[in-house]
PAZAPA-4460 file (N, C-alpha, C; in steps of 0.05 Angstrom, whole numbers, plus 32768, in hexadecimal, padded with zeros to 4 digits):
% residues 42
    n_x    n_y    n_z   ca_x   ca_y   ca_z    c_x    c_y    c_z   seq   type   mol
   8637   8983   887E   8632   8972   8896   863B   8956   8891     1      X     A
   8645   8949   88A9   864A   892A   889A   863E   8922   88A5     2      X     A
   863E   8902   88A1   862C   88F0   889E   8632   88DF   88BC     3      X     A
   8615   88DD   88CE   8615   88D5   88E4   862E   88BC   88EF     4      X     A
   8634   88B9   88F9   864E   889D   88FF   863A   887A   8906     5      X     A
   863C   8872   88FA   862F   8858   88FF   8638   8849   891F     6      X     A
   864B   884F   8926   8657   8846   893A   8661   8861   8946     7      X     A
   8667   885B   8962   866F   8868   896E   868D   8865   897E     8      X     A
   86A0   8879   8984   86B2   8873   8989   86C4   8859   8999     9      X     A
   86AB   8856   89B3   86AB   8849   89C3   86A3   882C   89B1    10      X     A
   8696   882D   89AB   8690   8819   8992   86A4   87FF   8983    11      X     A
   86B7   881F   8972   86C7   8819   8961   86DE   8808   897B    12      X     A
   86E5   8818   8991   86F2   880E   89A5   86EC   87F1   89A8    13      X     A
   86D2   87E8   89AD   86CC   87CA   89AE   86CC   87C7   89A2    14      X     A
   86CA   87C9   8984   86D5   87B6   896E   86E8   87AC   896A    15      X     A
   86F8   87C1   896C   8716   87BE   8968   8724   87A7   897F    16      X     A
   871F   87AA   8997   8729   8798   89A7   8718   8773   89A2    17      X     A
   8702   8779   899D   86F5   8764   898F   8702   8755   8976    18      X     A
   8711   875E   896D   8720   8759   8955   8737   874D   894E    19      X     A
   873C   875B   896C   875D   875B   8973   8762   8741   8983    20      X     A
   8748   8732   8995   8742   871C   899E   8738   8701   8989    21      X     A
   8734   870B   897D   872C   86F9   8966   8744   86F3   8959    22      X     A
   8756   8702   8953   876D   86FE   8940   8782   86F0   8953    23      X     A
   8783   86F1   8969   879D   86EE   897E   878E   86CA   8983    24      X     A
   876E   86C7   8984   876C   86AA   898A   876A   8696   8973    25      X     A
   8767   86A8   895A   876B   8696   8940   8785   8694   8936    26      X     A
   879D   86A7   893D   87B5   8699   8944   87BA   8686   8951    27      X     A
   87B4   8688   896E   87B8   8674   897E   87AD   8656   8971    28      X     A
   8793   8655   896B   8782   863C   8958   8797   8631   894B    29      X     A
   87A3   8649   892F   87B7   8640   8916   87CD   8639   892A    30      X     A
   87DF   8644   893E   87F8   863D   8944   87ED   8616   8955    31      X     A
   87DA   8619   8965   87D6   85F6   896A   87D1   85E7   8953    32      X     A
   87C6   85F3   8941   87BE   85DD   892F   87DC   85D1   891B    33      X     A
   87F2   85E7   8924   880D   85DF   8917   8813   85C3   891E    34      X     A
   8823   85B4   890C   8834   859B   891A   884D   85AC   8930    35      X     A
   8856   859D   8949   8865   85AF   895C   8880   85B4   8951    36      X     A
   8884   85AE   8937   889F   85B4   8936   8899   85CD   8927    37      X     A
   888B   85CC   8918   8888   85EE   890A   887B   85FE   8921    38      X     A
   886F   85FC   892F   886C   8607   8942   887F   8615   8955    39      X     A
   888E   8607   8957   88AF   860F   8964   88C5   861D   8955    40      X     A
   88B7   861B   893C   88CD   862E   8925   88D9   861F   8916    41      X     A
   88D6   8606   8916   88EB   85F1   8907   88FA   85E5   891E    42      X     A
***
C-alpha cells in the first residue's frame, strides 16, 4: 500500500501556479532593480 498523498492533486495544481507567480514577479523586481541599460541588453 502507499503512503497517503499529503497534498492533493488540485493542490499540487495551486502550488505550482503559486510558484510560477512568484518567480515571474521576482523577475520582474530583479529586471527593475537593473540600471536601464542592462536592462535593455546593453
Amino acid at each position: 500500500g502507499g503512503s497517503p498523498s499529503l497534498l492533493t492533486e488540485e493542490q499540487l495544481i495551486e502550488l505550482d501556479v503559486h510558484l510560477q507567480t512568484n518567480l515571474y514577479l521576482s523577475a520582474k523586481a530583479v529586471a527593475h532593480s537593473l540600471p536601464a541599460r542592462e536592462a535593455r541588453g546593453g
